[in-house]
N, C-alpha and C positions, 0 to 999 in steps of 0.2 A: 392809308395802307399800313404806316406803322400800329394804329390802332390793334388794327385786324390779326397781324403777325404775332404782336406784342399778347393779343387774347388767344390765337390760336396756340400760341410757345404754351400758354399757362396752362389750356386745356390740356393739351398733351401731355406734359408734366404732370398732372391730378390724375389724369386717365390710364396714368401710369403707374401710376403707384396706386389706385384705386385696385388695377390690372395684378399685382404685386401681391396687395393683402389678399384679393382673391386665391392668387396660386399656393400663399403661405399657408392659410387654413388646412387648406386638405392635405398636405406634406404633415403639418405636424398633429394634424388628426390621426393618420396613417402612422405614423411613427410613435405618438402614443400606444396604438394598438398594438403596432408592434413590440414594444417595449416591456406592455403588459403581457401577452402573449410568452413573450422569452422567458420573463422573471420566473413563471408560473415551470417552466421545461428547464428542469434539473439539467446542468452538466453532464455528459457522458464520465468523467471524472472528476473525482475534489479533492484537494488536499486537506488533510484535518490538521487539528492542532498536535503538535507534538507530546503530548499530554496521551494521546489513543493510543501510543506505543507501550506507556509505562507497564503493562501486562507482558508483554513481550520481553524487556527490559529486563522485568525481577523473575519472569521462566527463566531466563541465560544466565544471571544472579544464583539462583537457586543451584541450577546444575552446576554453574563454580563451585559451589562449596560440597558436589557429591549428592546434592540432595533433589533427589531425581521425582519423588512423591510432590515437593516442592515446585520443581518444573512442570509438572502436570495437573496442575491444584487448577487451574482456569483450562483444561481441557474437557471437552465433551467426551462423553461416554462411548461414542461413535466416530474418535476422529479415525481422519485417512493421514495417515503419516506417506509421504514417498519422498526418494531419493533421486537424485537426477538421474543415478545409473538402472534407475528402472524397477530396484527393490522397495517395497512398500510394510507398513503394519496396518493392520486395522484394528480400531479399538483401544482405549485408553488403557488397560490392561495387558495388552502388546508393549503398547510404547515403554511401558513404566517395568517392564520387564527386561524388556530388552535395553534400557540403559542402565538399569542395574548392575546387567551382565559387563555394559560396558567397563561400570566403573568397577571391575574385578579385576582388570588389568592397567587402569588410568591412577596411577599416583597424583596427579594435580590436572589441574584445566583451569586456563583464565584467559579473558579475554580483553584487547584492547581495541581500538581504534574503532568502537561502534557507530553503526550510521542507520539509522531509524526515518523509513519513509511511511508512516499512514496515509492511507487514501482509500476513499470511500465513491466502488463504483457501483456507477446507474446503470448503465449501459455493458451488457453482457459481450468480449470481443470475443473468446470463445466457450466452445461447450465444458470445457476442462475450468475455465474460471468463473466462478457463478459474483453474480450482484451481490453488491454490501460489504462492510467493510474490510479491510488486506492492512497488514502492515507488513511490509518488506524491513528485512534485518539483515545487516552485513556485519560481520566481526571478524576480527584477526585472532585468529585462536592462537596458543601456545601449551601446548599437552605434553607431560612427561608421561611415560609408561612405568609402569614397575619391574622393567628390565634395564630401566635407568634411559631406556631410547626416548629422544626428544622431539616434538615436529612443530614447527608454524604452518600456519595455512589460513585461507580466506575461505566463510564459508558464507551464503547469501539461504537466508529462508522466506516464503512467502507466505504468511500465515493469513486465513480466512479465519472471522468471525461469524458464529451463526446469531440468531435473533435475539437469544437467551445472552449473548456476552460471551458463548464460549468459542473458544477453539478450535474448530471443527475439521481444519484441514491443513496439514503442513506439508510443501515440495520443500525438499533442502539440496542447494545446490554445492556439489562439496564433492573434490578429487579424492576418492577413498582410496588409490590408487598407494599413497603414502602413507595411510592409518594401515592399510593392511601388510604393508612394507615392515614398521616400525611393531608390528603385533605380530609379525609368523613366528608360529611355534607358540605362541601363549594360549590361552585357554578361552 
């Protein structure tokens, strides 16, 4: 009888792990698949190297120093400039006008405390932000006026890139509430 136990114990043990490879296979057949499947389906979001900013970087660079043709050197022909308060430009020829104008009352502009997020999206969340690449810009600005009035402030921009590498679309989110406080009366 101990034979018989002794050879049943064994079988069941083999028949078990026999039982085991069999269920293993197709788990990581299935999970291969899946695996491949994923790799191939881009993220709805990606962070890029911080390196995809540097366009962004020397535009804000550039208008530091007044030099506004500069800030606009990597925009498209056709951007949409808007503002969070709802005012917008269209057209590279707008924008490069209209800060011109700015800098006719701006004695100095500089910026600190920069924070640069590139991200490259797949997946559209809405009809207002289309696919491809965005770098988001935050800066602590410090503007004197040439009435001698001074102001800090945070201002956050979302800049789209189109296929070409340009610049096609700027929201800038920014309390103008204080620039025009710090400008009445000027020209």
């Amino acid at each position: 009888m101990t034979k018989f136990i002794l050879g049943a114990a064994v079988s069941f043990v083999l028949l078990s792990c026999n039982n085991a490879k069999k269920e293993e296979v197709p788990k990581s057949a299935d999970a291969a698949t899946e695996a491949a499947t994923t790799e191939k389906k881009a993220a709805p979001a990606e962070l890029l190297d911080l390196s995809a900013a540097d366009g962004v970087k020397q535009s804000f660079a550039a208008f530091s120093k007044a030099d506004v043709d500069g800030m606009a050197a990597n925009f498209d022909d056709n951007i949409r400039y808007f503002w969070s308060s709802g005012d917008s430009l269209i057209g590279k020829k707008a924008v490069i006008d209209y800060y011109k104008g700015r800098w006719s009352v701006i004695d100095s502009a500089n910026v600190s405390e920069t924070i640069v997020l590139p991200i490259q999206i797949n997946e559209t969340q809405s009809k207002y932000a289309p696919t491809g690449k965005w770098v988001h810009y935050w800066g602590f600005w410090h503007v004197k006026y040439k009435n001698g009035k001074k102001i800090d402030f945070w201002m956050h921009n979302a800049n789209h890139f189109n296929e070409a590498g340009k610049v096609d679309l700027v929201a800038q989110f920014i309390d103008r509430h204080q620039i025009l406080e710090a400008t009445k009366g000027m020209k």
